[in-house]
C-alpha positions in Angstrom: -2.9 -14.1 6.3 -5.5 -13.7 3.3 -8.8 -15.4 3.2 -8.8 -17.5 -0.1 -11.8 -17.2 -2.2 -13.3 -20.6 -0.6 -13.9 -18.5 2.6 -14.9 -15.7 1.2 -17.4 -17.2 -0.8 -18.2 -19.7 1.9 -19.8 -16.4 3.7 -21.5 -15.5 0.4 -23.1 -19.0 -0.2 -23.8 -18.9 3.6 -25.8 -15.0 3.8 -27.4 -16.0 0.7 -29.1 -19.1 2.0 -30.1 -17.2 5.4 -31.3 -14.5 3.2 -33.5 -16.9 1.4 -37.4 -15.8 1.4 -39.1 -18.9 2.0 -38.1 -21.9 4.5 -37.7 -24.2 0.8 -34.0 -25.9 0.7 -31.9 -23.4 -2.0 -30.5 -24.6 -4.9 -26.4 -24.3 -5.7 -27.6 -22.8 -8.9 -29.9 -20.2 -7.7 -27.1 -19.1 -5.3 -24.1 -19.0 -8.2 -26.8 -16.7 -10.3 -27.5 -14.5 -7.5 -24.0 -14.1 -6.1 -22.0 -14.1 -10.0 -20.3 -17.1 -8.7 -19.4 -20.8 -10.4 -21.5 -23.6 -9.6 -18.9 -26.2 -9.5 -16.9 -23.9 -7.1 -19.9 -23.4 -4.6 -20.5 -26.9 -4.9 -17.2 -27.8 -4.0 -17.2 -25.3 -1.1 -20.9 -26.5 0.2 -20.0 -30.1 0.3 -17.3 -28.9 3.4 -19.9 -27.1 4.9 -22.4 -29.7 4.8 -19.7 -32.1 6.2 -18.6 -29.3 9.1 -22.6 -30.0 10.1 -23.0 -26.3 8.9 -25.6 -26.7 6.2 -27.9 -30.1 6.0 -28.8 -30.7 2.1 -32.2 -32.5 0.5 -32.5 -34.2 -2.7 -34.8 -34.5 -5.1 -36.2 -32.1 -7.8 -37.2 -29.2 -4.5 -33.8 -29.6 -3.1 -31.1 -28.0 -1.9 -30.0 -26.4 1.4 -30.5 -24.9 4.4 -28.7 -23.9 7.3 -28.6 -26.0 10.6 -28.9 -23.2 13.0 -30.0 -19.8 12.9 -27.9 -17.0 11.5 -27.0 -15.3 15.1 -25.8 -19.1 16.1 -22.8 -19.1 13.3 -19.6 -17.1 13.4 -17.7 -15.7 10.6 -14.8 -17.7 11.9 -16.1 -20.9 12.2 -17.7 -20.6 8.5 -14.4 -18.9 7.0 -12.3 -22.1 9.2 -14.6 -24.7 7.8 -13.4 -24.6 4.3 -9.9 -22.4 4.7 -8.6 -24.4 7.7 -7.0 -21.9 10.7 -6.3 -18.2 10.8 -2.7 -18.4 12.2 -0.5 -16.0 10.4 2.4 -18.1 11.0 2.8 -22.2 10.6 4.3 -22.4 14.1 0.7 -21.0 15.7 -1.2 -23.8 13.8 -1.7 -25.9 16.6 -1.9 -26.2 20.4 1.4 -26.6 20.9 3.9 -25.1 19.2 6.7 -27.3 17.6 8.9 -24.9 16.2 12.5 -25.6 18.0 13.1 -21.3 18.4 9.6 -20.4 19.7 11.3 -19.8 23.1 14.2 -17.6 22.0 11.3 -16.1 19.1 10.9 -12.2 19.7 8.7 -12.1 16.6 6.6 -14.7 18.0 4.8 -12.4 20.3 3.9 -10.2 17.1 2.4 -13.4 15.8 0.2 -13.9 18.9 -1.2 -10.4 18.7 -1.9 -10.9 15.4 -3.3 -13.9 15.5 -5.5 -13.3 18.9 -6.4 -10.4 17.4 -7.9 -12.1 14.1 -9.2 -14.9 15.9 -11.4 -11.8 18.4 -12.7 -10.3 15.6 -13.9 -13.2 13.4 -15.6 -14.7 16.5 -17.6 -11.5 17.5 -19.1 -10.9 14.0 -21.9 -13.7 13.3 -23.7 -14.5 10.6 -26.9 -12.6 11.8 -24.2 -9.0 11.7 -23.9 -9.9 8.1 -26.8 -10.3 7.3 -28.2 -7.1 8.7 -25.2 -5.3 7.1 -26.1 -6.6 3.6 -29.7 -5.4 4.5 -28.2 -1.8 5.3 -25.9 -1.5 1.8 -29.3 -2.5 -0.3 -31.7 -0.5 1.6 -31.5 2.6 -0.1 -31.4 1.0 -3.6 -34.8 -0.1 -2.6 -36.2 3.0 -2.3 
C-alpha cells in the first residue's frame, strides 16, 4: 500500500496549522508557501478535512483554519484515512466483512491481516502531537 500525495500532504497541511504561532485561523496560501506545496491541491485536500470535522474554517479577510482538537487528540491514521480512504493492502480487507468467494481457502490472506493490522497499529499510536515534536527535533539544531 503507498500513501498518495493527498495523505501525505494532508499531515503537512495538518503539523503546519498546529504549528502555527498565534491562535489566528491560517491561510491555504500561507501553508502552500511554507510547505512548497500547490494551493489548489491543499485546498482540495482541506475541504475533506474540514468535512471529516478535522479542521473548522472562517471566512473573511483574517480567515482560514484551525484545527478542532488539539494535536495529541488526532492520529496519523485517521488524518491520512480522511482524504486517502483505508489502509488495507488488499481490496478484500476493505470492509468488515469480507466478500471475496476464496477468503476461506486464502493462505495469503493471513499475510494480508498481518500486514494490514500491522499498518493500522502503527498509524494509530503515532498522533499528531509525535509529529509535531519530531519536526521540532529535525529543526532544532538549524536554530542554533
Amino acid at each position: 500500500m503507498k500513501i498518495s500525495t493527498r495523505g501525505r500532504y494532508a499531515l503537512r497541511l495538518m503539523m503546519d496549522i498546529a504549528l502555527a504561532e498565534s491562535d489566528a485561523p491560517v491561510r491555504i496560501k500561507d501553508i502552500a508557501v511554507r510547505q512548497e506545496l500547490s494551493e489548489k491541491y491543499l485546498e482540495q485536500i482541506v475541504s475533506v478535512l474540514n468535512k471529516a470535522g478535522q479542521v473548522r474554517s472562517s471566512r473573511g479577510p483574517q480567515g482560514g483554519y484551525r484545527l478542532t482538537r488539539a494535536p495529541e487528540e488526532y492520529t496519523a491514521g485517521e488524518i491520512v484515512s480522511a482524504v486517502e480512504g483505508g489502509f488495507a493492502p488488499v481490496a478484500c480487507l476493505e470492509s468488515e466483512v469480507n466478500e471475496c468467494p476464496r477468503h476461506q481457502a486464502c493462505a495469503t490472506l493471513r499475510l494480508w491481516k498481518k500486514l494490514n493490522d500491522a499498518i493500522q497499529s502503527v498509524m494509530e499510536s503515532v498522533t499528531l502531537a509525535d509529529l509535531i515534536q519530531w519536526q521540532r527535533e529535525l529543526e532544532a539544531p538549524q536554530k542554533k
